[in-house]
N, C-alpha and C positions, 0 to 999 in steps of 0.2 A: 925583257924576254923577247926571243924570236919565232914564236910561237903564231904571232898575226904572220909573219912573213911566209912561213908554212901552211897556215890557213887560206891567204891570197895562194901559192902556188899550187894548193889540191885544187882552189877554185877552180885557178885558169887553166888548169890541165883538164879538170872533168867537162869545162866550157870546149875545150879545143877538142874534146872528144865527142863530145855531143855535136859540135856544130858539123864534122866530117863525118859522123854516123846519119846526119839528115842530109849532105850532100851527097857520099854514097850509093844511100838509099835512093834516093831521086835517078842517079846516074846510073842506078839500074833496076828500078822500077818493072821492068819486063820481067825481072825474077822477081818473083812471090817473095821469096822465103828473102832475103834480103833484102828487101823492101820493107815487110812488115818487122823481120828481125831488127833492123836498123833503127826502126821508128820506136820501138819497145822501149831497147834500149837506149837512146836518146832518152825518153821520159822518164828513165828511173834515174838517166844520168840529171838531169834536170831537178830531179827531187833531192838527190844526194849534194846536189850544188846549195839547193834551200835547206835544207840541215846546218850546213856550213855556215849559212846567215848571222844565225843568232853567236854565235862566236867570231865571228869576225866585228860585230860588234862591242862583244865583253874584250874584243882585245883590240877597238878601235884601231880596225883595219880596213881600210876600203876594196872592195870587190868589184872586178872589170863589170859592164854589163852582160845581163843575159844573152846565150844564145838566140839566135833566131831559124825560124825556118826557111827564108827566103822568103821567097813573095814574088810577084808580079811577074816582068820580061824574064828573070832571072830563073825563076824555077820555073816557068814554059819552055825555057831553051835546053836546060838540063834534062826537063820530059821528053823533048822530043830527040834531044841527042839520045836518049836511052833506048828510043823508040829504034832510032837507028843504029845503032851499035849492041843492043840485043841480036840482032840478024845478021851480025859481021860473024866470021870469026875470033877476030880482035877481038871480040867483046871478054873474052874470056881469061884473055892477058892484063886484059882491065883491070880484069876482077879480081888476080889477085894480087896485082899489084895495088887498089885500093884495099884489099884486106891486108896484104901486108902494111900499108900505112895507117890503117885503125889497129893493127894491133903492137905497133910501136904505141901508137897514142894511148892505147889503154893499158901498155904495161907502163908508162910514163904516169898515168895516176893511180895505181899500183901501188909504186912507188913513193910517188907524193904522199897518200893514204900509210903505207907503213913508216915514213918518214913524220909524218902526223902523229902517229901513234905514240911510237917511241918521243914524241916532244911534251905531249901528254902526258904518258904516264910518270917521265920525270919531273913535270909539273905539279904533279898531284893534281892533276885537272879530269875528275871523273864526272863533269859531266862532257867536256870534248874528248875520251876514250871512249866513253857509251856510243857518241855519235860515230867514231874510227872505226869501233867493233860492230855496228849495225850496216854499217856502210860501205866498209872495204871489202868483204866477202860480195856483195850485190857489184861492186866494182868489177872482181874479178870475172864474172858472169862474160861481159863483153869481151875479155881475152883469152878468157873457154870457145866464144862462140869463133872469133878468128881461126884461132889455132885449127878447130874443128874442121870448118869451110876450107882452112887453104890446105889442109890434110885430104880433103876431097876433090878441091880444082883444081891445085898445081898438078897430080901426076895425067890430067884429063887433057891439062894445056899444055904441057910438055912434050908429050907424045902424041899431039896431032899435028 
């Protein structure tokens, strides 16, 4: 079965997602609401990758490591870049062009997650459908919230 292979690919998507929702966030920290939205969801993405755990090992599959938040020189310089480019006006073509790139990434584990499902249920594997159907909906959440935002910047950035 290729069911582990599917399980590594929601992994490393919800991983690729979560690690550019805390980059993001970081890079633009001067907005509230994307700062703290960014960091939310990271941790649920986070939590949905830990679900994922214990089936990757009923199908002895190994899984990249976790996310991280950055640390050290690295997210000082992304603070202070944010510090700076909050008060450009560029800052605002940034933004949705990083929201356009989390929300390619989060319909990419979307996808994984319905691609998961249907491997599931033709598996007869309910207990990785229970985890599909508790976790793909919370998936979606992050590419409600893009959609949303670049329905609000882009016509703000466009016509300035």
């Amino acid at each position: 079965m290729k069911l582990g292979l599917a399980i590594r690919e929601t992994y490393a998507a919800e991983s690729d997602l979560v690690d550019e929702l805390l980059t993001v966030g970081e890079r633009h920290r001067v907005d509230h609401d994307v700062f703290h939205l960014t960091r939310t969801l990271a941790e649920r993405g986070g939590e949905r990758m830990k679900a994922l755990e214990p089936h990757a090992e009923r199908y002895d599959t190994k899984l990249r490591g976790e996310p991280g938040e950055g640390g050290g020189v690295l997210s000082t310089i992304r603070e202070k870049g944010s510090e700076l480019a909050g008060r450009r006006p560029e800052a605002g073509v940034l933004l949705v062009r990083d929201l356009r790139r989390l929300h390619l990434l989060a319909a990419e584990a979307s996808i994984d997650w319905t691609i998961l499902g249907q491997g599931a249920q033709a598996a007869r594997d309910q207990e990785l459908l229970d985890t599909v159907t508790e976790c793909h909906p919370e998936a979606l959440r992050a590419l409600k919230w893009t959609t949303t935002r670049l329905k609000e910047a882009a016509p703000q950035v466009l016509t300035s």
